[in-house]
Structures are given as structure tokens and as C-alpha cells.
C-alpha atoms as a printed R data frame, in Angstrom:
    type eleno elety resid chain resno       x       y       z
1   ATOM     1    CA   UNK     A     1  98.813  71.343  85.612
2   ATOM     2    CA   UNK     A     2 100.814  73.223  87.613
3   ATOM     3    CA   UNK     A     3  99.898  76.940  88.157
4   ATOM     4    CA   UNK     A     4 100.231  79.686  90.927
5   ATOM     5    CA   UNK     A     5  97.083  81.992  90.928
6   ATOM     6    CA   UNK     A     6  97.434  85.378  92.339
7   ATOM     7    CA   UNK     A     7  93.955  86.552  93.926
8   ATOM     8    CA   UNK     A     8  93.121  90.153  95.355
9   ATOM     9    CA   UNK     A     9  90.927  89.898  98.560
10  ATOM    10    CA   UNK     A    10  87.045  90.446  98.893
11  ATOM    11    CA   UNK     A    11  85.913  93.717  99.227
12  ATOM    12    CA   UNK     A    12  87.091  95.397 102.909
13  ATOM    13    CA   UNK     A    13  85.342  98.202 104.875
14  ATOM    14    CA   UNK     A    14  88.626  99.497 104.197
15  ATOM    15    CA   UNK     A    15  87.935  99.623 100.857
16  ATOM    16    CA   UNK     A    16  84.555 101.745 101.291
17  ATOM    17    CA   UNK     A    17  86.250 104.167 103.737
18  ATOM    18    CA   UNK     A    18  89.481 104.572 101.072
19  ATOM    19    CA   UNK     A    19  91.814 104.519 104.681
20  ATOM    20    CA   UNK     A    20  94.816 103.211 104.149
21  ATOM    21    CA   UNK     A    21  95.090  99.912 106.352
22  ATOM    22    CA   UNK     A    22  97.942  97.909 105.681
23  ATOM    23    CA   UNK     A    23  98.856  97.249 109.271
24  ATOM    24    CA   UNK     A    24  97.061  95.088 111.877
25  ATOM    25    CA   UNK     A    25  94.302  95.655 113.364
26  ATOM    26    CA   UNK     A    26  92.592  95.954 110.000
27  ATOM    27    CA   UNK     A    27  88.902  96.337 108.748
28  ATOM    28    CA   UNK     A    28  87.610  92.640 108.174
29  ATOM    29    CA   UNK     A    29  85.397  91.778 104.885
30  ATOM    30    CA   UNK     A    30  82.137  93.050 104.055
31  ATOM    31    CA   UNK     A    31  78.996  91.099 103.509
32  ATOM    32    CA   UNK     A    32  79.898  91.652 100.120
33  ATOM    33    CA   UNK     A    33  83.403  90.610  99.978
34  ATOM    34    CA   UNK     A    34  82.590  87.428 101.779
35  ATOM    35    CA   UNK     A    35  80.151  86.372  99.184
36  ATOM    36    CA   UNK     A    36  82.973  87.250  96.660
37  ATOM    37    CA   UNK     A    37  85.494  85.125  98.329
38  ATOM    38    CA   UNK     A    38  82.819  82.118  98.197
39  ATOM    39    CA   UNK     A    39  82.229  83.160  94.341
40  ATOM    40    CA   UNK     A    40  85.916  82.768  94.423
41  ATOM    41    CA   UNK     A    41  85.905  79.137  95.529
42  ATOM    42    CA   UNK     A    42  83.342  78.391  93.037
43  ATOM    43    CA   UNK     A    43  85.465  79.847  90.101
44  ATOM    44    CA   UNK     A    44  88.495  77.760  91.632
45  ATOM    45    CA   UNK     A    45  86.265  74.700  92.050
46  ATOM    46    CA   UNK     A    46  87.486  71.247  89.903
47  ATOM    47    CA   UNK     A    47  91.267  72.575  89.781
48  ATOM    48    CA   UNK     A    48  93.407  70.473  91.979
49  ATOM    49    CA   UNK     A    49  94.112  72.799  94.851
50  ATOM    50    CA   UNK     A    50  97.467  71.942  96.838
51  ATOM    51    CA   UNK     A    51  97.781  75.101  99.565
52  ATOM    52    CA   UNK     A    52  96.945  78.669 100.042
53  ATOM    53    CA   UNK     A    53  99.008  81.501 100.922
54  ATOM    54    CA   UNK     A    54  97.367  84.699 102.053
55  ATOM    55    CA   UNK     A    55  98.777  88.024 103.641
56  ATOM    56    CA   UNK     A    56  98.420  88.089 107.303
57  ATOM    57    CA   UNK     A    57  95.441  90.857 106.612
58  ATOM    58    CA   UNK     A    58  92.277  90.136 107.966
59  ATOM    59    CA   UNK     A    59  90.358  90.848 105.117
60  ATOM    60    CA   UNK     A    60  92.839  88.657 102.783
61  ATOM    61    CA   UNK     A    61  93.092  85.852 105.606
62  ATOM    62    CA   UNK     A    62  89.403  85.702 105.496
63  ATOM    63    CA   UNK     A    63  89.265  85.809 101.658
64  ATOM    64    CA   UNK     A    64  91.668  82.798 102.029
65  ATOM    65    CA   UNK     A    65  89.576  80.439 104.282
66  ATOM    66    CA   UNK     A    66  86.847  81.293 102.704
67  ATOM    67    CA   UNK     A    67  88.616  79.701  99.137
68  ATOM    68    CA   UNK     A    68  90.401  76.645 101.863
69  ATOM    69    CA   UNK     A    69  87.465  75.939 103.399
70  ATOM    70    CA   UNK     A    70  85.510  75.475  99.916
71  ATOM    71    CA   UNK     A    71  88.181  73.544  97.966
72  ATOM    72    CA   UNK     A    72  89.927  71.639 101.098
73  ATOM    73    CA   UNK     A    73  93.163  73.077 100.966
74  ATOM    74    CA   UNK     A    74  95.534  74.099 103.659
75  ATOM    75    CA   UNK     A    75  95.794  77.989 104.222
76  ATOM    76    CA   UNK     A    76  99.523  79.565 105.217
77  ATOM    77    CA   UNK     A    77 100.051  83.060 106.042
78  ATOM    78    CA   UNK     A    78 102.866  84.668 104.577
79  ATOM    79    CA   UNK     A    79 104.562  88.531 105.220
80  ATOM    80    CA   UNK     A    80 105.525  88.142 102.143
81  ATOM    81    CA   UNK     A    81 102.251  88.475 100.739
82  ATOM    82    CA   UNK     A    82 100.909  91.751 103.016
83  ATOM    83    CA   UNK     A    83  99.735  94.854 101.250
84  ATOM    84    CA   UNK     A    84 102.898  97.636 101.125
85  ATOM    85    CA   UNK     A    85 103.706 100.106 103.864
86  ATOM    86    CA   UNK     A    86 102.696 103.221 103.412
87  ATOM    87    CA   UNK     A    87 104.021 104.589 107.098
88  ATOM    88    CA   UNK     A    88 102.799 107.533 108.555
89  ATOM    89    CA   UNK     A    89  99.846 107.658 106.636
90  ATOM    90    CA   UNK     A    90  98.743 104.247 107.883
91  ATOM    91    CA   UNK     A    91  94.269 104.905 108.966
92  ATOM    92    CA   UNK     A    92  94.439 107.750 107.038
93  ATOM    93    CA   UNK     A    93  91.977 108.609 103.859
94  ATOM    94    CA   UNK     A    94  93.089 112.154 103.385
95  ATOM    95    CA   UNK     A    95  93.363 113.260  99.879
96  ATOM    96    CA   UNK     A    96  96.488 114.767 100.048
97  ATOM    97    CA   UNK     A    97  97.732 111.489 100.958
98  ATOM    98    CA   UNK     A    98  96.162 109.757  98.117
99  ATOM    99    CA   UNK     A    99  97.861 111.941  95.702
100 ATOM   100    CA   UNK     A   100 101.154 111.150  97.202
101 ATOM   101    CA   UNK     A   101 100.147 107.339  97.049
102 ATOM   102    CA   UNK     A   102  99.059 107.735  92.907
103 ATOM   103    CA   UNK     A   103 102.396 109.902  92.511
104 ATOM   104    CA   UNK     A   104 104.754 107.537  93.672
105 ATOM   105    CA   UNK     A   105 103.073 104.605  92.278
106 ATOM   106    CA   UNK     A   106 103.262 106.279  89.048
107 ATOM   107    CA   UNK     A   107 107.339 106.960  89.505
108 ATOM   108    CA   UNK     A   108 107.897 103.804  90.222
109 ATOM   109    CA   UNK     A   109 106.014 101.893  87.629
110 ATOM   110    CA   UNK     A   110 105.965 104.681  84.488
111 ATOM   111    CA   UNK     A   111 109.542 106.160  85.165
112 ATOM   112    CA   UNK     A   112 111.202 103.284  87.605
113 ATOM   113    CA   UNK     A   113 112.010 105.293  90.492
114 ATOM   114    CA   UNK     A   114 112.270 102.710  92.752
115 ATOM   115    CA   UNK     A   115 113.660 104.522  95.830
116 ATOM   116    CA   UNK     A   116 110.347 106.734  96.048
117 ATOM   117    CA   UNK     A   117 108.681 105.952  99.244
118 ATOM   118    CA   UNK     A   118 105.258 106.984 100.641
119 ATOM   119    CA   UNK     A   119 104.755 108.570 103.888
120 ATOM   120    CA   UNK     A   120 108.032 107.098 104.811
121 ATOM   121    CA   UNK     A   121 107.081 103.901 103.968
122 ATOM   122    CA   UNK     A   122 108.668 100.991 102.369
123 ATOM   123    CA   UNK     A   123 110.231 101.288  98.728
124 ATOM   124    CA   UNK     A   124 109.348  99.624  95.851
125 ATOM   125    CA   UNK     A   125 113.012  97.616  95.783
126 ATOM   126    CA   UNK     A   126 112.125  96.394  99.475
127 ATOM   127    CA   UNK     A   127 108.398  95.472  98.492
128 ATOM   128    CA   UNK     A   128 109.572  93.258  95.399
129 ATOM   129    CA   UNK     A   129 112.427  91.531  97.458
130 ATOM   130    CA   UNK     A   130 110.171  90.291 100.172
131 ATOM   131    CA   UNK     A   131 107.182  88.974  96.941
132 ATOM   132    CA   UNK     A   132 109.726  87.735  95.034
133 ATOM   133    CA   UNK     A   133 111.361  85.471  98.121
134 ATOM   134    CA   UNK     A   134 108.442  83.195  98.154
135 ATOM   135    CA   UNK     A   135 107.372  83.055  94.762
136 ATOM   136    CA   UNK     A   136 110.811  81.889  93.839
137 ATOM   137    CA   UNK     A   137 110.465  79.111  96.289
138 ATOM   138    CA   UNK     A   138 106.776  77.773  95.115
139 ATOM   139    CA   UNK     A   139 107.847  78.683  92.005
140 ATOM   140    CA   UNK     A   140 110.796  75.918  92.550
141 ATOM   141    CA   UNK     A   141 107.969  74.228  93.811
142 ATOM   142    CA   UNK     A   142 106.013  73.648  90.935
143 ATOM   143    CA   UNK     A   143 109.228  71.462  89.248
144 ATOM   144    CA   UNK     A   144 107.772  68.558  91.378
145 ATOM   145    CA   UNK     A   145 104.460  69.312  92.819
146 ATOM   146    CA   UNK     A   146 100.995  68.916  90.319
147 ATOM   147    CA   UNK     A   147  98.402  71.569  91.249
148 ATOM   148    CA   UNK     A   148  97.465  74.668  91.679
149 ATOM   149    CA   UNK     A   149  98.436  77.286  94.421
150 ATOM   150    CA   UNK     A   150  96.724  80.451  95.129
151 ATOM   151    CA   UNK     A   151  98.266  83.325  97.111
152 ATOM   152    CA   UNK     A   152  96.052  85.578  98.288
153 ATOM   153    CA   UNK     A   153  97.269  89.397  98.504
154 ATOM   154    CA   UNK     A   154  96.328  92.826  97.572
155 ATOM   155    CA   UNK     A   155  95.985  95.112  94.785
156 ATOM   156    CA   UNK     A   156  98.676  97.818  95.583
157 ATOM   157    CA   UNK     A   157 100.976  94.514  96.186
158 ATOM   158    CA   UNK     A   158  99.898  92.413  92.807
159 ATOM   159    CA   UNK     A   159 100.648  96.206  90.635
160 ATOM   160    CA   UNK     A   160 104.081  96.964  92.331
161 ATOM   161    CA   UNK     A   161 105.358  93.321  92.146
162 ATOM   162    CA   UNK     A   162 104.414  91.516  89.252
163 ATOM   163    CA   UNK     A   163 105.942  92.764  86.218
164 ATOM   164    CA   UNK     A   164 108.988  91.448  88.780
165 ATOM   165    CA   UNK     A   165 108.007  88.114  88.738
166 ATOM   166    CA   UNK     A   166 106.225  87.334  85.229
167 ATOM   167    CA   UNK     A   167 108.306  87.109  82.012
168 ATOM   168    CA   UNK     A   168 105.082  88.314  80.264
169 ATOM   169    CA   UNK     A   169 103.633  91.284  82.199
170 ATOM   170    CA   UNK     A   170 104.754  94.723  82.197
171 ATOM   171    CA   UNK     A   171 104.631  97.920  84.937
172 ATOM   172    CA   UNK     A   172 102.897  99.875  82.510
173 ATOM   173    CA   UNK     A   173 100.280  97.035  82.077
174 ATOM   174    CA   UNK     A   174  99.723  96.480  85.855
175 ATOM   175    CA   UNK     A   175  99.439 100.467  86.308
176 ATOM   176    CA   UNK     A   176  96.571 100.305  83.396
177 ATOM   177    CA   UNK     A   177  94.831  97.229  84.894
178 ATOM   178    CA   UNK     A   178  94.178  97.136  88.336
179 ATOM   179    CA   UNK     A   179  92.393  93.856  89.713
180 ATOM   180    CA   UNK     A   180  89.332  94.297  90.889
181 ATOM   181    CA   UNK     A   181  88.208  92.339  94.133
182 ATOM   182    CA   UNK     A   182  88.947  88.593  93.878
183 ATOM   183    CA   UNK     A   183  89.770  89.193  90.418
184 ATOM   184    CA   UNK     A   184  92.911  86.402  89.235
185 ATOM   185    CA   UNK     A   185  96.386  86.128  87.574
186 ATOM   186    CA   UNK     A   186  96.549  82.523  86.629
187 ATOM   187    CA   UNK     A   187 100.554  82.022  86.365
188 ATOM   188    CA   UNK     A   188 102.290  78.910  84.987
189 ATOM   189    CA   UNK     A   189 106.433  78.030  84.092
190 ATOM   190    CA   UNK     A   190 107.093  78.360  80.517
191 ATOM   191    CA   UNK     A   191 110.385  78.109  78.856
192 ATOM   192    CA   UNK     A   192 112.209  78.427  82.577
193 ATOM   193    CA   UNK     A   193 110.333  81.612  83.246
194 ATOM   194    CA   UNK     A   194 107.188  82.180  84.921
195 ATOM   195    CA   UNK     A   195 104.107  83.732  82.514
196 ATOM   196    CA   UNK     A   196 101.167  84.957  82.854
197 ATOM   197    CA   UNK     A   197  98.583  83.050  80.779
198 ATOM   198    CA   UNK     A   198  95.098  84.752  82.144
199 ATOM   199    CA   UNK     A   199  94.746  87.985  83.564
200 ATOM   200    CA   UNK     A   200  91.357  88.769  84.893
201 ATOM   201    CA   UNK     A   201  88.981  87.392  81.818
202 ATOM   202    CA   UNK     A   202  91.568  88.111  79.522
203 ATOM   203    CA   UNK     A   203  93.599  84.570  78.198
204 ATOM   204    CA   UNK     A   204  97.190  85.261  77.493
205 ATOM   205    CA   UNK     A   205  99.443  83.386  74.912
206 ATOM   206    CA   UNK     A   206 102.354  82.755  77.339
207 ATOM   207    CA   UNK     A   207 104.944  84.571  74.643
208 ATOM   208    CA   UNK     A   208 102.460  87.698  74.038
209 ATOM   209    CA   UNK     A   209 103.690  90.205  76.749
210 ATOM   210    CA   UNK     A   210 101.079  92.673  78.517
211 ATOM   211    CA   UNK     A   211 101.779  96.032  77.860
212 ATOM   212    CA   UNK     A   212 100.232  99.250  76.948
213 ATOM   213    CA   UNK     A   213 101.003 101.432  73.454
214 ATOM   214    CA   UNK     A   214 103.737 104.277  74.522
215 ATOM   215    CA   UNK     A   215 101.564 107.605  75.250
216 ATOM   216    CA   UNK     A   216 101.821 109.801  72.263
């Protein structure tokens, strides 16, 4: 079958400071995110694994040899793939700057503000041109190669740019559901269009689209 599988990386020391790191140098894995990167591979196990992609994070890079390593596949680093800028809040964990980051994520997915940036980072039309460049191409890709891909990225990334790239999934949905550390989208073409058909453990019907009920 052939499939694209969109992973988030193992747990970070980023993630237990809440810093923003987004830039190299960045935190590497914990003990705990390596050991979910190998329950990763084990998940992934018995599916016909033709490459890796991975963000050129260190934690997401490690996350994605981990997964090569285990399942024999060849691991390629892609810019495409690295978590958005956030700019001069880059190292920082201050709430104020959190706020800013939950505001803006909110105008762009629940009111599609796209021009919104944070700390003078990049905008959500610049962050979705870059994602969408190279899933287009493995998603042309997939017309003559069997197997799976997995692209290996981060949560921000996988909530901004999605609902660009899957016929099935929508902002609202990806604002509702975060994924959780190593947690999956398991893609596939249907009808010319590329679907989500598992999200997390949820199974999708590839015409059922992901949303959430319209707040009263």
C-alpha cells in the first residue's frame, strides 16, 4: 500500500522546559522520548518502509534514526519538515510569550488569519508553502513507488499544515487534537486527493472529514 505517515518526535528536554526551540542548537531527546521513538519502530514494524524524512531538529532527527535504524530505511533531512519560527522568542518559556503563541495559533486556524506572525516569526502562508513543497512531490511519489514513508516533524508544524494538505482534515480538528509524542497520521491518495485514514488511534473512512461541531 502506499501511505505517507506523519510522526511527531519523542519527547525533548525542550518539551519539559516549555522553551521554545525551533532553531539549532536544540535540546536532544529524553530517556523517555528515545524509548518512544523505539516504541515507534515497533508500531511501524511489518509495513514496507521505503525512506524517512525528518526535520533537521535534533530531537526529530534522532526520533528518525531511531525508526531507520529499526525498520532499515534510509533517513533524509528536510527544511521543509522543521518546527515553525517563532523569532525573537526563540529559548524563551515566558508566559507572555506563550499566550502570544496560543493567540495566533488560534487566528490562524479558528478565524484564518494567515498573516499573523509570532514574535516576528514566520506566517502561517510561508509555513504551509515550504510543507506543502515536499509533500506534493512524495505525494507524486506514491503514483509509482509501493510503501510507506514517514516524515518525521513536530506538533506546532503537523496543526498549522495539515488541514493544507489532507482532503479530509480540518483547522478546527487539528486545533482540537494535538498529537501527542510519536503519535501518527497515516495518509494515503484517494480519489486524486490525499486523506487521512487514521489519526492517532482513531480509523478514518477516507470520505468522513475531521472536524469539530461549530461552538454554540
Amino acid at each position: 500500500m502506499k501511505q505517507l505517515i506523519f510522526a511527531r518526535h519523542g519527547e525533548s528536554h525542550a518539551n519539559l522546559l516549555n522553551v521554545f526551540a525551533n532553531h539549532e542548537p536544540s535540546p536532544p531527546l529524553t530517556d523517555r522520548g528515545r524509548e518512544q521513538a523505539t516504541a515507534l519502530a515497533h508500531r511501524l514494524a511489518g509495513r514496507t518502509t521505503i525512506g524517512i524524512y525528518t526535520s533537521p531538529l535534533l530531537r526529530a532527527v534522532q526520533t528518525a534514526h531511531i525508526v531507520g535504524d529499526a525498520l532499515g530505511a534510509p533517513v533524509v533531512v528536510s527544511d521543509a519538515l522543521r518546527e515553525f519560527d517563532v523569532g525573537c522568542y526563540e529559548g524563551s518559556g515566558e508566559p507572555a510569550h506563550w499566550r502570544e503563541y496560543d493567540e495566533v495559533l488560534l487566528a490562524w486556524l479558528a478565524r484564518g488569519e494567515g498573516d499573523r506572525r509570532v514574535g516576528g516569526g514566520e506566517n502561517l502562508h510561508e509555513i504551509r508553502a515550504r510543507f506543502r513543497s515536499l509533500v506534493d512531490e512524495l505525494t507524486t511519489g506514491l503514483t509509482t513507488r509501493e510503501g510507506t514513508t514517514v516524515l518525521v516533524g513536530h506538533g506546532g508544524l503537523y496543526r498549522c499544515t495539515l488541514p493544507a494538505v489532507l482532503a479530509n482534515v480540518t483547522p478546527r480538528w487539528t486545533l482540537a487534537h494535538p498529537l501527542a509524542n510519536t503519535e501518527t497520521v497515516t495518509t494515503r491518495p484517494h480519489r486524486g486527493r490525499l486523506v487521512a485514514v487514521a489519526w492517532g488511534d482513531l480509523a478514518v473512512d477516507p470520505s468522513d472529514v475531521l472536524d469539530e461541531p461549530a461552538d454554540p
